[in-house]
C-alpha positions in Angstrom: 74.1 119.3 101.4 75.0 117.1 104.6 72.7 114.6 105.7 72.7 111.7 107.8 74.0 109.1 108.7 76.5 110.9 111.2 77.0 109.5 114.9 74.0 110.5 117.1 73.8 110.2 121.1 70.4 108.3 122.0 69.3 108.1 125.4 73.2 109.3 126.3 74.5 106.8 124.0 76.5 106.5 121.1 75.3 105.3 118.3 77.0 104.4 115.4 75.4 104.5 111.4 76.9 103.5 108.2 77.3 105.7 106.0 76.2 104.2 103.0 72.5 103.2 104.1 72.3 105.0 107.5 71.5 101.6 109.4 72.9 101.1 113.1 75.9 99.5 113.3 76.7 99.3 117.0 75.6 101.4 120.5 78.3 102.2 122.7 78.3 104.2 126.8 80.0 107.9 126.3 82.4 108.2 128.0 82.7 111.3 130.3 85.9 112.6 132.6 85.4 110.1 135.4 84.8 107.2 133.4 88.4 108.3 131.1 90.3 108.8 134.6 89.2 105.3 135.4 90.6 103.8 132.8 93.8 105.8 133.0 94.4 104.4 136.6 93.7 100.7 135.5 96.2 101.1 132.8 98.4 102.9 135.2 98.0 99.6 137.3 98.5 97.6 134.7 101.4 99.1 133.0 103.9 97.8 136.2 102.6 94.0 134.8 103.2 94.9 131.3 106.6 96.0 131.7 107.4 92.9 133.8 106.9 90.5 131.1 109.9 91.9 129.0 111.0 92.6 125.3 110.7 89.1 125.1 106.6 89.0 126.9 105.3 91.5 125.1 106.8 90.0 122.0 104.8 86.8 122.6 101.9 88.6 123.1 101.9 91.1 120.6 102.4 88.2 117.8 99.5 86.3 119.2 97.7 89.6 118.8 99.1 89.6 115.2 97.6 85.9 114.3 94.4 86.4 115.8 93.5 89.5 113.7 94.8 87.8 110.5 92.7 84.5 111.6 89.8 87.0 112.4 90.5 89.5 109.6 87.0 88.6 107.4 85.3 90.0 110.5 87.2 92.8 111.1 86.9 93.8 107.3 83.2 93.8 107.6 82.5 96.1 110.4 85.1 98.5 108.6 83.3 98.3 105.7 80.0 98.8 108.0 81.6 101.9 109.5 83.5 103.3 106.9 81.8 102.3 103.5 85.2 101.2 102.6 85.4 98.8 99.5 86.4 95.4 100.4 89.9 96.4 98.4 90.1 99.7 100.8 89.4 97.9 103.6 91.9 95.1 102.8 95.2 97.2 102.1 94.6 98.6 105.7 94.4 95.8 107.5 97.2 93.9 105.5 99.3 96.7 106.2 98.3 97.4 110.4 99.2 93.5 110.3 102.6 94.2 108.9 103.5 96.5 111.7 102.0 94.0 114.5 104.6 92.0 113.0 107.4 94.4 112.9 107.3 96.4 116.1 107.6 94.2 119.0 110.3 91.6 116.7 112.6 95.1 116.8 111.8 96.4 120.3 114.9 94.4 121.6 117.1 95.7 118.6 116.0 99.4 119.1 114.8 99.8 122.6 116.9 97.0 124.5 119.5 98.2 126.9 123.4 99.0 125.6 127.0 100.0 126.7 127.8 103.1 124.8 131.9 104.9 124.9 132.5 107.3 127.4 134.8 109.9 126.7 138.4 110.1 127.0 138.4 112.5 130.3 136.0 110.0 132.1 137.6 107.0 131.2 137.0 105.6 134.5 133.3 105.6 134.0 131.1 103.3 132.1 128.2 104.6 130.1 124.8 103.2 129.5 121.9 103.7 127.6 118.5 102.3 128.3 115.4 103.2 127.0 111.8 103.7 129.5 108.4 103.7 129.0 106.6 106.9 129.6 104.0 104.8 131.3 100.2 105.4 129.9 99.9 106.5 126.5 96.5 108.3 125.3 95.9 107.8 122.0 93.4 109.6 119.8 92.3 107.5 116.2 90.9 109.3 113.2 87.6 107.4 111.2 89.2 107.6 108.0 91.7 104.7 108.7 90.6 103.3 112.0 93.1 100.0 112.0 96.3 101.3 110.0 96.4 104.5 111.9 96.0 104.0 115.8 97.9 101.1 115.2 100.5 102.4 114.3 100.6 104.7 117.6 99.1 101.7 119.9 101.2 98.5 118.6 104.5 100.9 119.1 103.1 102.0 122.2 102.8 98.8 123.4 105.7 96.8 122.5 108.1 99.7 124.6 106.1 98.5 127.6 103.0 100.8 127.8 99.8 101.0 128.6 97.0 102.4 126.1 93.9 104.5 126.4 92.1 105.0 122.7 89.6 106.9 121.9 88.6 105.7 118.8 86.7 108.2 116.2 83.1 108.9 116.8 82.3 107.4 113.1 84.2 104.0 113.8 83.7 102.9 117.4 82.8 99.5 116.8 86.3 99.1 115.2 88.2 100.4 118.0 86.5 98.9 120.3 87.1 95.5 118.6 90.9 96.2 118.6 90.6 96.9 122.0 88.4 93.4 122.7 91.5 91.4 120.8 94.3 92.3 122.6 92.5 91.8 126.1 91.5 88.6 124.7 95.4 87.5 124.2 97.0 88.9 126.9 94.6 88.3 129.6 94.9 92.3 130.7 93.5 95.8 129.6 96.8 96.7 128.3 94.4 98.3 125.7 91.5 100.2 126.7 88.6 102.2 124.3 87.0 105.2 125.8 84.0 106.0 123.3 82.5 109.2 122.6 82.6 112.7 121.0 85.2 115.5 121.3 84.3 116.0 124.8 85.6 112.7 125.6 88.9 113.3 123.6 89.5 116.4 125.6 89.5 114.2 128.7 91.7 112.0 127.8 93.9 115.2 127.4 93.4 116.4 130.4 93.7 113.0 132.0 96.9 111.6 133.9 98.4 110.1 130.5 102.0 110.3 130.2 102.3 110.9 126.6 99.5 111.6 123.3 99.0 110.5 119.9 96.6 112.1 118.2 95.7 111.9 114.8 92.9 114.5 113.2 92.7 117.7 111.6 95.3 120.6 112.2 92.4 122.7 113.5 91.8 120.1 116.0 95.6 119.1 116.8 96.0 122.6 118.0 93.9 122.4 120.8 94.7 118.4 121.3 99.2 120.8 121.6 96.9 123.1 123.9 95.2 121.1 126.1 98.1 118.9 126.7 100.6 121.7 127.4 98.7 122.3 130.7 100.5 119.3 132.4 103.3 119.2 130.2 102.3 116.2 128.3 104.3 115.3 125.2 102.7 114.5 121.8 103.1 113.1 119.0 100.5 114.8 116.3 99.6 113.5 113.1 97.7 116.2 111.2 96.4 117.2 108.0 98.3 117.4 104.4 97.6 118.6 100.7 100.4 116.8 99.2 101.8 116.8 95.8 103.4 114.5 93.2 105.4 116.2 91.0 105.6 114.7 86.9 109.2 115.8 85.1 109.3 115.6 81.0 111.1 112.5 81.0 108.7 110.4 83.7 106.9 107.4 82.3 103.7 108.8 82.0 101.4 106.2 82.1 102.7 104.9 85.8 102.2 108.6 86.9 98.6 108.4 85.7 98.1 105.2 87.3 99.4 105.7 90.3 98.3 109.8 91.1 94.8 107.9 90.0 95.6 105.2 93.0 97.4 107.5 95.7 94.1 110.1 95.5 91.4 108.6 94.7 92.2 105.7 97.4 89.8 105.1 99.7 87.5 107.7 98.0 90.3 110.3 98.3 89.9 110.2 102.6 93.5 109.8 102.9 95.9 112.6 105.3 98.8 111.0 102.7 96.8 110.8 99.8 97.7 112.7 96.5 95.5 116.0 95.9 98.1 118.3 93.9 100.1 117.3 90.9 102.4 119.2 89.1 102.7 117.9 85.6 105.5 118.9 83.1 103.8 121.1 80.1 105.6 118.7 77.4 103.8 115.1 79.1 100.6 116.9 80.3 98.2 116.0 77.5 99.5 112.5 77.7 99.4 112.0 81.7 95.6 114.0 81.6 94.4 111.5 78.9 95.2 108.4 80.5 94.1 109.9 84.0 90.7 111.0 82.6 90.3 107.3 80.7 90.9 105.8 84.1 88.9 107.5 86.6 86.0 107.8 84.3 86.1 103.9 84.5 86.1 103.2 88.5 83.2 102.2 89.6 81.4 104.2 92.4 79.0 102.8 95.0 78.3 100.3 97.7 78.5 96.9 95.8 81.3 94.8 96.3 83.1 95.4 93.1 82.9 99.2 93.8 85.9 100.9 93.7 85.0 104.6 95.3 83.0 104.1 98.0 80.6 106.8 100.0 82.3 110.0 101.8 82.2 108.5 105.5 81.6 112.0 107.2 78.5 113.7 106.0 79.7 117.6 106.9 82.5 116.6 104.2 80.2 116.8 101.5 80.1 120.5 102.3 83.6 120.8 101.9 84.0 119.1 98.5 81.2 121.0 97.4 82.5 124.0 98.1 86.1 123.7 96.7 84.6 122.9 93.6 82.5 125.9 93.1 85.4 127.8 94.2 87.2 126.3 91.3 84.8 126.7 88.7 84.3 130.1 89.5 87.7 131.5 89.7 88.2 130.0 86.1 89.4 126.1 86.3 87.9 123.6 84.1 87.1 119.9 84.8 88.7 116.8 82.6 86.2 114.8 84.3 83.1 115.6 86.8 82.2 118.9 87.7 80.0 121.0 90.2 77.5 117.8 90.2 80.2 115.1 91.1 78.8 115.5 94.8 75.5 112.9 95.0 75.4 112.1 98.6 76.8 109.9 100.1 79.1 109.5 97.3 81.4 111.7 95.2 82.4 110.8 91.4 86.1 111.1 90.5 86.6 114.3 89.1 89.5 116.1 87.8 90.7 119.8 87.8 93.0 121.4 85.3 94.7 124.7 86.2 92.9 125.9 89.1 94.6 129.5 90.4 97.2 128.6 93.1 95.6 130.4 95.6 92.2 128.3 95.1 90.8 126.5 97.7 91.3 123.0 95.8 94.8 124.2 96.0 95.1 125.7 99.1 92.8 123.1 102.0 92.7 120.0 101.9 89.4 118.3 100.0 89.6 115.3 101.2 87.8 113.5 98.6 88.3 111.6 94.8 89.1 114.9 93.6 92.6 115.8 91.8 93.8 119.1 90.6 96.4 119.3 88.1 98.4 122.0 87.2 101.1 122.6 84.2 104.3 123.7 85.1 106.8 124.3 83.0 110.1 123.1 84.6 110.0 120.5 88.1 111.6 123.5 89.9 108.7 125.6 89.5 106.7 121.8 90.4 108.3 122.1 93.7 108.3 125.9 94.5 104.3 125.7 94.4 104.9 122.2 95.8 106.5 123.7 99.2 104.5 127.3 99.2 101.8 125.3 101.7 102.3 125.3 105.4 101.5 121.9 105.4 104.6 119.1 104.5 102.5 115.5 105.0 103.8 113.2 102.1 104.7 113.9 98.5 105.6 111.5 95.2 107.5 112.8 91.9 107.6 110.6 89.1 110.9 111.3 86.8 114.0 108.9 85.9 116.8 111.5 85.9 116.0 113.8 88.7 113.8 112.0 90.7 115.7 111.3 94.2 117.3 115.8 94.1 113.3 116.2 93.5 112.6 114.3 96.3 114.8 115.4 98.5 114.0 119.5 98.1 109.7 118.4 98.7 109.3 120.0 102.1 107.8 116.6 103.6 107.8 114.4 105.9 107.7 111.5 103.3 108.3 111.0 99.8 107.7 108.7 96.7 109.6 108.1 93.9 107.7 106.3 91.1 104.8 104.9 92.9 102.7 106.7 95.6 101.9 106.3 99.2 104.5 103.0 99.4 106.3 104.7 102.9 103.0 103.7 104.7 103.5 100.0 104.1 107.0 100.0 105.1 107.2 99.5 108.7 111.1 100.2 108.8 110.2 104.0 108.1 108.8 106.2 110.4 105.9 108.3 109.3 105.2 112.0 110.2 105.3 115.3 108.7 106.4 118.4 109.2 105.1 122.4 109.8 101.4 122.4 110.0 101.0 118.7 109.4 102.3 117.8 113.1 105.4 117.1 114.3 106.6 113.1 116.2 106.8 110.1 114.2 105.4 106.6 114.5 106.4 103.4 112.4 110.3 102.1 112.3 113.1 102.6 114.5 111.7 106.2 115.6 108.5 104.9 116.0 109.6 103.0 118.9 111.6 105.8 120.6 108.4 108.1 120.3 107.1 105.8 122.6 109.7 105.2 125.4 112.4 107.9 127.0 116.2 107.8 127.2 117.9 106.8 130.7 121.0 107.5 130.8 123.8 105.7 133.1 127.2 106.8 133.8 128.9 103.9 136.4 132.3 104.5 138.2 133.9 101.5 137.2 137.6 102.5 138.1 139.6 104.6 140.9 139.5 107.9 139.4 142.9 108.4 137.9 142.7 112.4 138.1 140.1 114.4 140.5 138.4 115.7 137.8 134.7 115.3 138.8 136.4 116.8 142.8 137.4 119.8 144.7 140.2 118.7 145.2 141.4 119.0 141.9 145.3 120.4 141.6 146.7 122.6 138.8 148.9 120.0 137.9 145.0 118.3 137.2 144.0 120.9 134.9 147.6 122.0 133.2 147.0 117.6 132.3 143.7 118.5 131.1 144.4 121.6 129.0 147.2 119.2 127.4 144.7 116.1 126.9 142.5 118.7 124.8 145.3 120.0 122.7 146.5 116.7 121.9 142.8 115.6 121.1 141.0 118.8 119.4 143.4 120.7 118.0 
């Protein structure tokens, strides 16, 4: 069922096709193992200029990075939309929200990453204690096609604003995005503080094996593993960002028309291509009917296509098409039936919103993650049993519940990395809360406070401010030292 356009290499070239018409969008040099190192030793060159400038520099900079995408942002939505097929809405939410954390990260850098006295304890009194936090030095990031602004941003901007250097390798489907972050923040600061290597997977696995100090990669699980792999060779931390199948779970007493509206938002936005997006829900057997009604009225009303009112656009990677395909014949076949759509929603390059009710658990609409407008909801009968099925994936991206009583003790017992509570997807937006999941959804965090420390190491600094009042850090240490140690511990611990 695939078919074109997908990336193809011309005379060693990339070229890159939109996927709603197949027409060229831009041509771009592969990058290949020596070209990658090269680019890792200018940023390893450039990196000792980048931290020179300071919390305060890089602040500068990074904000007049932040104006001149939101001056250029018409542009920028364009070649998404090119790329991507992205609606104009689609595309505008992402870029809206990158901008928000071009904003946040380097005004907190000082706050979070500046250097601090911290107490020392009471048997080293005569020391001082410090805490200062280091770049890592280069930082390889890897961007996924499915949000190519939001996402590596949030790696790159963080990346940046503790005092690294960046290699990205942008997807293979959007290169003409990443390539025009990279052009905008060499055009402010003057420097490749931010470099795009283009290619394929070959060129990713490069980058792994290139002398980067730390990688962000955001992809599939499949492909994270060997991204953990790769990296392990030279001991290079990561930060991995993988896939998800998250849930949002509907107790009897939630308002049920919100849940529809927003479990119809949170997985069917950007035509479902979304790691956080919503592709389980769990709906309380007393509000089903209602929340299936109002979800089936509403999806059956978006608008699918390329036109600039269009609400669902195409499925950006042809080979997905497969995959949709195939999870709904695996549906139908094991004994689900569809509210909405069915085995024919898939009509390349697009997919209609479709809806299926009470798939088997063990399906693979259940089970893998579709990536696409497709929604399967199941009855349950109490939000316990919503979150036992809830947590029986390996995955643990995102989540949502909608419920007024319970919501927050549902929350907190989804094995995730991020939760709503009546609304969907709203963490993403917030740059004050760092964004990752857990098991086989990856592991590190970008975004907020943790965000920035993912990005820069702890130093440490104990200073000898005093005479030492007692030899305890000495050989010459008495008994009379330790019978005044044993009673400083009593007198503390016991």
């Amino acid at each position: 069922m695939s078919s074109d356009p997908a990336p193809q290499v011309i005379d060693d070239r990339l070229v890159s096709l939109s996927p709603a018409d197949g027409s060229q969008v831009a041509v771009f040099d592969v990058a290949g193992p020596e070209e990658v190192a090269a680019a890792v030793k200018v940023a390893r060159e450039t990196q000792a200029w980048w931290w020179e400038q300071g919390i305060a520099g890089r602040r500068r900079y990074l904000l007049k990075v932040r104006s001149l995408v939101a001056e250029r942002m018409p542009e920028l939505l364009d070649l998404m939309r090119a790329e991507t097929g992205k609606t104009p809405s689609d595309a505008r939410t992402e870029v809206a929200t990158a901008l928000e954390h071009l904003n946040w990260a380097p005004k907190h850098a000082r706050r979070v990453l500046g250097p601090r006295r911290v107490r020392t304890s009471l048997v080293l009194i005569d020391h001082s204690a410090h805490l200062e936090y280091r770049p890592y030095g280069v930082v390889g990031v890897i961007g996924p096609w499915n949000y190519p602004v939001l996402t590596p941003m949030g790696s790159i901007v963080y990346a940046l604003a503790a005092g690294n250097t960046v290699v990205f390798k942008p997807s293979e489907y959007t290169p003409a995005v990443g390539q025009w972050l990279a052009d905008a923040v060499t055009e402010v600061v003057g420097r490749p503080v931010l470099q795009a290597v283009q290619g394929f997977g070959a060129t990713g696995a490069a980058l792994c094996a290139a002398d980067v100090d730390k990688l962000a990669f955001t992809g599939s699980t499949a492909t994270a593993k060997k991204v953990y792999a790769a990296c392990a060779e030279a001991m290079t931390p990561v930060v991995l960002e993988c896939g998800g199948k998250d849930a949002l779970i509907i107790d009897r007493d939630a308002d049920v028309a919100a849940a529809a509206d927003f479990a119809l938002w949170g997985g069917l936005f950007n035509a479902g291509q979304t790691c956080i997006g919503i592709e389980r829900v769990y709906v309380h057997t007393e509000v089903a009917d209602r929340f299936l009604a109002r979800l089936v009225e509403r999806a059956g009303a978006l608008r699918v296509g390329a036109e600039p009112d269009s609400q669902v656009g195409p499925i950006t990677m042809p080979r997905q098409l497969d995959v949709i395909a195939a999870h709904l014949a695996d549906a139908a076949e094991r004994g689900a039936t569809f509210a909405l759509g069915g085995t024919d929603s898939v009509r390349p390059p697009y997919v209609h919103p479709t809806i299926i009710v009470d798939a088997p658990e063990d399906s693979r609409a259940v089970r893998e993650e579709t990536f696409g407008p497709v929604l399967v909801v199941n009855r349950v009968a109490s939000a316990d049993e919503a979150l036992t099925r809830a947590n029986a994936l390996p995955y643990g991206l995102g989540g949502a519940v909608f419920a007024r009583a319970d919501g927050m003790r549902i929350a907190r017992g989804m094995r995730s990395g991020m939760t709503t509570v009546n609304s969907a997807l709203a963490f993403a937006g917030m740059p004050r809360l760092p964004f990752g999941g857990v098991g086989e959804s990856g592991f590190g965090r970008i975004h907020g406070d943790d965000g920035l420390r993912e990005f820069a190491y702890a130093k440490s600094i104990a200073r000898r401010r005093l005479r030492q009042l007692f030899p305890l850090l000495s050989f010459d240490r008495a008994e009379k030292h330790n019978r005044l140690i044993d009673r400083l511990m009593r007198v503390r611990h016991r």
